[in-house]
C-alpha positions as CSV (number, residue, x, y, z in Angstrom):
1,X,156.3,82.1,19.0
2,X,155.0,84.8,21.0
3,X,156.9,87.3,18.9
4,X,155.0,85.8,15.8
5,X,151.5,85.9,17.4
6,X,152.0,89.9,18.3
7,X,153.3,90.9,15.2
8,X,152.2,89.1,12.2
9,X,148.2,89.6,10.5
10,X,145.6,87.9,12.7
11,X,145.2,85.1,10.3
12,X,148.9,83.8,10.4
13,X,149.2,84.4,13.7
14,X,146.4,82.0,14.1
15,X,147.7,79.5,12.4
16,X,151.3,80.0,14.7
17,X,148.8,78.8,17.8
18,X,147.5,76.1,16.0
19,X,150.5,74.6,14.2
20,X,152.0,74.7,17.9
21,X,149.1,72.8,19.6
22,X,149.3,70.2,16.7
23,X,152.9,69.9,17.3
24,X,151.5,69.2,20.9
25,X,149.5,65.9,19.9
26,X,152.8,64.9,18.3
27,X,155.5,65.2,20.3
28,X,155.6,67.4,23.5
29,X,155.5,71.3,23.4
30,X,155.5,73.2,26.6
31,X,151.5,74.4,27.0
32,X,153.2,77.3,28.5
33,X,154.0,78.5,25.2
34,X,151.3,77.7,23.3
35,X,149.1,79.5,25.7
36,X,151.7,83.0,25.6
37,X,151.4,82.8,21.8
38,X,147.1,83.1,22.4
39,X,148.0,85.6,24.8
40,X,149.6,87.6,22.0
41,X,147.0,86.8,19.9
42,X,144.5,88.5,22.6
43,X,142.7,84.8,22.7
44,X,142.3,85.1,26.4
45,X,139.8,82.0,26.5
46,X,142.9,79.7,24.9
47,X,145.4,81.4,26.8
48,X,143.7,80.2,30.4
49,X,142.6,76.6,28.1
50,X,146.4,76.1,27.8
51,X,147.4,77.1,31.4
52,X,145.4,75.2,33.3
53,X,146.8,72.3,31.0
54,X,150.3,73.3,32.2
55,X,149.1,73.6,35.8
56,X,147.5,70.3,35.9
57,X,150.6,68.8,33.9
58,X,153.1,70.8,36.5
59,X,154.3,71.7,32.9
60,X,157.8,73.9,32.8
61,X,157.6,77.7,32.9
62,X,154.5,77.9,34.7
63,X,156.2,79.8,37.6
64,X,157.3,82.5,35.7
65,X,153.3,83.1,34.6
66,X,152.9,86.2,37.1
67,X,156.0,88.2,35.6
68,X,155.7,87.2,32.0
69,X,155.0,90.1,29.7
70,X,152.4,88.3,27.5
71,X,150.2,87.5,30.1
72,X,149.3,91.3,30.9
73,X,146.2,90.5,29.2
74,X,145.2,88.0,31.1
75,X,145.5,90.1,34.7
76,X,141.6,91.4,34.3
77,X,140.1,88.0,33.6
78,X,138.9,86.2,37.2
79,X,140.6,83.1,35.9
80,X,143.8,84.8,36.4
81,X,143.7,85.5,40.1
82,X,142.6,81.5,40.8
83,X,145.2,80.1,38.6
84,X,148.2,82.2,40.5
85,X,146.8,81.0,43.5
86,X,146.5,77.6,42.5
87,X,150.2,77.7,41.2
88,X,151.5,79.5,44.7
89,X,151.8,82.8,43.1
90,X,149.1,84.7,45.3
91,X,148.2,87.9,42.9
């Protein structure tokens, strides 16, 4: 998904992020993911909305958060040095 949301026209890619958060509401999809794909999308502000609905869910793949490639565009927002360190991952 996070392939999709870097390389396809803003407008589809859009539509990737939310076609995966409705698939949320209807059966489970890892908030994880959704949230890499609005990193790829450069929607910080959806990006951090959907990990801090992982980290309060203790949702899969949220370790990994600190060496995941996506998320470079996350590392200058303030959020991102209080989620790692809510997670355990000191920055």
């Amino acid at each position: 998904m996070y392939f999709y949301a870097v390389t396809s026209p803003h407008a589809k890619a859009e539509r990737i992020v939310h076609r995966q958060a409705a698939a949320s509401s209807n059966g489970y999809m890892p908030p994880y993911h959704i949230a890499m794909s609005g990193a790829g999308e450069g929607r910080v502000d959806t990006a951090f909305l959907w990990l801090e609905r992982g980290y309060a869910e203790r949702a899969a793949f949220m370790g990994g958060v600190k060496v995941e490639p996506a998320s470079v565009v996350l590392h200058r927002d303030p959020r991102w040095g209080a989620l790692l360190r809510r997670i355990g991952l000191t920055p």
